[in-house]
C-alpha positions as a LaTeX table, in Angstrom:
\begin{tabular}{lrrr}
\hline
Residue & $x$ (\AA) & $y$ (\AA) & $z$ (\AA) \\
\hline
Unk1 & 14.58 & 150.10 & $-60.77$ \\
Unk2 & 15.73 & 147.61 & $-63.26$ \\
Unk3 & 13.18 & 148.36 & $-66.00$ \\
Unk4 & 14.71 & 146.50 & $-68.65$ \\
Unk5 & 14.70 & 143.24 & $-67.27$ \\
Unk6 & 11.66 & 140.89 & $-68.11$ \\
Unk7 & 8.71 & 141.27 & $-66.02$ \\
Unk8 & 9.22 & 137.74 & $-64.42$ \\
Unk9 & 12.59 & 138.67 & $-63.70$ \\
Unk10 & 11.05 & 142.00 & $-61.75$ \\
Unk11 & 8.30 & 139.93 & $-59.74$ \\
Unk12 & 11.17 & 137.73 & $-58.22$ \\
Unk13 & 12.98 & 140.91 & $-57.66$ \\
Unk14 & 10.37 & 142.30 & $-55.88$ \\
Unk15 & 9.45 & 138.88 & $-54.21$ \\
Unk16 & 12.76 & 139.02 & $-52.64$ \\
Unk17 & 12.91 & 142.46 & $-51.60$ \\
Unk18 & 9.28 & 142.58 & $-49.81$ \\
Unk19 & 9.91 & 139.19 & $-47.64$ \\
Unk20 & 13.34 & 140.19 & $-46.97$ \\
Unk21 & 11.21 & 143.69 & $-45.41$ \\
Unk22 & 8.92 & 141.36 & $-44.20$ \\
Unk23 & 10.56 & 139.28 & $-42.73$ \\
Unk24 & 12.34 & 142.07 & $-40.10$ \\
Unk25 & 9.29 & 143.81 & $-40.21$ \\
Unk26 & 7.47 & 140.52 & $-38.29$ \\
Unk27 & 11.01 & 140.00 & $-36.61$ \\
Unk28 & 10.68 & 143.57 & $-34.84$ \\
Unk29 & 6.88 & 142.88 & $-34.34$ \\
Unk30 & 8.43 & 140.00 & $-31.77$ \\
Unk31 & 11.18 & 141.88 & $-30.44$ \\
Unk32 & 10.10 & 145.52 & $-29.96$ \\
Unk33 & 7.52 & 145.55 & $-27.28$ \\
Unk34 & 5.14 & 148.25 & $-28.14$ \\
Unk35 & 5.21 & 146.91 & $-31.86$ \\
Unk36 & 4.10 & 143.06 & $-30.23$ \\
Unk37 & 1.63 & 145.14 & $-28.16$ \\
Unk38 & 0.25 & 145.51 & $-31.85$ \\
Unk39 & 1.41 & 141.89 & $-32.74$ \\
Unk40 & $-0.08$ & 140.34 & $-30.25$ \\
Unk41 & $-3.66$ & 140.55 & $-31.05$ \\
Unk42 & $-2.43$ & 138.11 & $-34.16$ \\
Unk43 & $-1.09$ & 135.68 & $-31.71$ \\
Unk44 & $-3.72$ & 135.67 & $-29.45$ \\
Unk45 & $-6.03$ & 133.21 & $-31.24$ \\
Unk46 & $-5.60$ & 129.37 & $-30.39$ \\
Unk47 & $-6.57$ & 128.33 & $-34.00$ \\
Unk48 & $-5.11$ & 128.52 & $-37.21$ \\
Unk49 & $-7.96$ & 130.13 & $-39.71$ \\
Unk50 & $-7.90$ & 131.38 & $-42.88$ \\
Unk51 & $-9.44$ & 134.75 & $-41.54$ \\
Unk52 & $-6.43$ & 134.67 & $-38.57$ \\
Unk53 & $-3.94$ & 136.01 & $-41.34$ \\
Unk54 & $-5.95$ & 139.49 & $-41.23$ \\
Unk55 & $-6.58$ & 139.45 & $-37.81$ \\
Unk56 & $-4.22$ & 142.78 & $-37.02$ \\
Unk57 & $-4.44$ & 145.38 & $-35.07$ \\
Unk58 & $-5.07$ & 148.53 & $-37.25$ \\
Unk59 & $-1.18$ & 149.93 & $-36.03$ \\
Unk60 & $-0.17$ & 147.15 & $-37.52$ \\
Unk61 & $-1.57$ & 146.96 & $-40.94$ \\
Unk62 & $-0.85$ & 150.72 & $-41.61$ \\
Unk63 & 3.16 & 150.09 & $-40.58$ \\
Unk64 & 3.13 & 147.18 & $-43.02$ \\
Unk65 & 1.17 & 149.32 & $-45.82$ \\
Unk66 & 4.36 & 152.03 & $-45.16$ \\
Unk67 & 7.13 & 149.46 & $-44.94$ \\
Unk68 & 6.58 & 146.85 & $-47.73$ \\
Unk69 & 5.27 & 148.58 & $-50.82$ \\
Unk70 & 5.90 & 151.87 & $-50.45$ \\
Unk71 & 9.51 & 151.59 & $-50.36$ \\
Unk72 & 9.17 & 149.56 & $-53.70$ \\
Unk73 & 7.11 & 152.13 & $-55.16$ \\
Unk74 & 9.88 & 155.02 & $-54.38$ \\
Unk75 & 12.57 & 152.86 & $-55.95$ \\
Unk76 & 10.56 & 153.33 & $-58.85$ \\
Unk77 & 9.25 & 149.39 & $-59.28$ \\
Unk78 & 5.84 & 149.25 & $-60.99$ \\
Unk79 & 2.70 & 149.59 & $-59.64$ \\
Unk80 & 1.80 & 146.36 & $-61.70$ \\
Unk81 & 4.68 & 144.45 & $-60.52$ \\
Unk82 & 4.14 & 145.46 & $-57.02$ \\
Unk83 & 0.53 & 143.74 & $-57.09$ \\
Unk84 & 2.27 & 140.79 & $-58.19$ \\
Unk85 & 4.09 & 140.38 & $-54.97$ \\
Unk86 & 0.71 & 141.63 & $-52.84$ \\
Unk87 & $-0.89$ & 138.75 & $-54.39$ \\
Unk88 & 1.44 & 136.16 & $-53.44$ \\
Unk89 & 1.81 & 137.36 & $-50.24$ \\
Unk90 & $-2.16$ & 137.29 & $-49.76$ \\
Unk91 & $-2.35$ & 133.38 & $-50.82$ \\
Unk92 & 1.19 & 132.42 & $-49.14$ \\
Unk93 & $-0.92$ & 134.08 & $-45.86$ \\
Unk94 & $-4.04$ & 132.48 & $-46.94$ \\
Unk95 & $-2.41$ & 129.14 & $-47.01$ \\
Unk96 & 0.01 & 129.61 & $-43.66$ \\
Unk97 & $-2.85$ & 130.71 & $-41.65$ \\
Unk98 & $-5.65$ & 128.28 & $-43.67$ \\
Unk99 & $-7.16$ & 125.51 & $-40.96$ \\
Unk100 & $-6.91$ & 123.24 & $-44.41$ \\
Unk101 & $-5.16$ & 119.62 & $-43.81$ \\
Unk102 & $-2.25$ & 120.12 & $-45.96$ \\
Unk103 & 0.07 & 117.26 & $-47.38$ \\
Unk104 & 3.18 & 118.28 & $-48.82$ \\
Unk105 & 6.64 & 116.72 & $-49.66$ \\
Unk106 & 9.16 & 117.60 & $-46.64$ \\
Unk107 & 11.24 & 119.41 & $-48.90$ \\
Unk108 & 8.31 & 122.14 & $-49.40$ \\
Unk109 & 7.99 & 123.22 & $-46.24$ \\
Unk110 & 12.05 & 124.53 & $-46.78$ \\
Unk111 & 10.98 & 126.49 & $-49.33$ \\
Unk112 & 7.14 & 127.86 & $-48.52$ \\
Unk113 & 5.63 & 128.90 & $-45.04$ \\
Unk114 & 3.04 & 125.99 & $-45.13$ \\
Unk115 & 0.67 & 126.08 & $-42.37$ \\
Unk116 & 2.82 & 123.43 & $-40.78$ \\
Unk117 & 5.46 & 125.94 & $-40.80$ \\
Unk118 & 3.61 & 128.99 & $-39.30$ \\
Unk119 & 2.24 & 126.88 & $-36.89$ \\
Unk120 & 5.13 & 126.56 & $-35.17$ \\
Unk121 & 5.49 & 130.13 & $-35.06$ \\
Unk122 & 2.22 & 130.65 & $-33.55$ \\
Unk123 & 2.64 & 127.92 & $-30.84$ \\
Unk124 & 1.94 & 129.01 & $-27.57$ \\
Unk125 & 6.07 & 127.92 & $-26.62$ \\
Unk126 & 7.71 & 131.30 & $-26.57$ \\
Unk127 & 11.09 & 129.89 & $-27.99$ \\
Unk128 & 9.12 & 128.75 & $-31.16$ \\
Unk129 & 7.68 & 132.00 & $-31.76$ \\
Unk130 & 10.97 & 133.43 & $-32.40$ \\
Unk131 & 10.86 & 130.66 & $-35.43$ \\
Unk132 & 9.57 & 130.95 & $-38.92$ \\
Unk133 & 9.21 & 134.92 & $-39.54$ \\
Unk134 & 9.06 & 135.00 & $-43.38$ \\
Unk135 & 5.79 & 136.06 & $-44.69$ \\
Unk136 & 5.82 & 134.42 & $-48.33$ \\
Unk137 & 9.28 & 132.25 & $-48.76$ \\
Unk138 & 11.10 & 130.87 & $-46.22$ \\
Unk139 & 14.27 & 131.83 & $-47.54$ \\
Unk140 & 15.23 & 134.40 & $-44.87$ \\
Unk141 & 14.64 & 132.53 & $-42.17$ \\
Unk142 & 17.03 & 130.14 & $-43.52$ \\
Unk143 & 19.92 & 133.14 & $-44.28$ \\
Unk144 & 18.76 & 134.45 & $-40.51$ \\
Unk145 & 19.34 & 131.18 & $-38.42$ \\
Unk146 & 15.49 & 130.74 & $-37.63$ \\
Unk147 & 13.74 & 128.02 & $-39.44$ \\
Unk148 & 12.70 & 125.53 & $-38.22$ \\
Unk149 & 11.07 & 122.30 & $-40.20$ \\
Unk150 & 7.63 & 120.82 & $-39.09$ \\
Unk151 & 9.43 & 117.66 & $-38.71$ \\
Unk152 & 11.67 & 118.35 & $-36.21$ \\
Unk153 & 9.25 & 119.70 & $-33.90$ \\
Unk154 & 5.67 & 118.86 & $-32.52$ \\
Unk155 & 3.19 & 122.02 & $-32.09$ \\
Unk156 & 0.75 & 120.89 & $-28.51$ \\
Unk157 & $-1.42$ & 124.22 & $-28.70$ \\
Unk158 & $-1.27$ & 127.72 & $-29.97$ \\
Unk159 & $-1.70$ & 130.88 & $-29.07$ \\
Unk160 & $-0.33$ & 133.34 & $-26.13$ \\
Unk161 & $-0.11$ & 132.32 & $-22.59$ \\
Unk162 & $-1.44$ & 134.52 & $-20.07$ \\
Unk163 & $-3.13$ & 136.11 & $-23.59$ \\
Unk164 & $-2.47$ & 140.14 & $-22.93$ \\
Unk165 & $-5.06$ & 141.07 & $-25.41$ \\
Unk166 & $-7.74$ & 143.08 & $-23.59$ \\
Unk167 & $-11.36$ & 141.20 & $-23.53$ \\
Unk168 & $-12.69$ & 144.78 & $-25.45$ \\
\hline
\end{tabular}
């Protein structure tokens, strides 16, 4: 780990690292079926809430504990720096999930997963929820070929048709 460089230098570096994890992390979550039997349960909900972005099935939130930080960890990044990048990714969730009217510039939503953003993600059109994947900075969907801009779309409803989540 690059110890030597200045600590802001390290959060970025860690930023980067953890959504670029993230982001395939979520990707597979869509793609892998008994990982979306997992996913799913986040999906299932037909509102965007600020309590929907911890809404996981217990699978689910021990894979991300094992994929995201403790890789970081083993390449030797700092505990302190690693909080760093758990805290941003707790607001950037906070705010993509929030049920919060939210007015930003267009270019923001290129750069940050705005709850405009995530909602298309979470619309209840299949195609769209193979949009939007990056957890705290949009920049890998952008590299990956799936953004997509609030603008260009219109979200009717969210959720999952047919939801699969069991009732219990």
């Amino acid at each position: 780990w690059p110890h030597r460089l200045p600590v802001g230098l390290q959060v970025i570096l860690v930023l980067l690292v953890a959504s670029l994890i993230g982001y395939w992390r979520h990707r597979f979550h869509h793609t892998v079926r008994f990982l979306w039997s997992y996913h799913a349960l986040h999906h299932s909900s037909n509102q965007l809430h600020v309590l929907k972005g911890n809404r996981l099935h217990f699978g689910e939130e021990l894979l991300r504990f094992m994929v995201t930080p403790l890789p970081l960890l083993l390449l030797g990044a700092p505990a302190e720096i690693v909080l760093w990048m758990t805290l941003w990714s707790n607001f950037s969730g906070g705010l993509a999930h929030s049920n919060v009217d939210q007015r930003f510039p267009a270019w923001f939503h290129y750069v940050i997963p705005t709850l405009q953003v995530h909602e298309i993600h979470h619309s209840d059109v299949v195609q769209w929820q193979y949009q939007n994947f990056s957890p705290t900075v949009c920049l890998w969907d952008h590299v990956f070929g799936t953004y997509t801009h609030p603008g260009r779309v219109k979200v009717e409803s969210l959720g999952i048709k047919g939801d699969p989540v069991p009732a219990g």
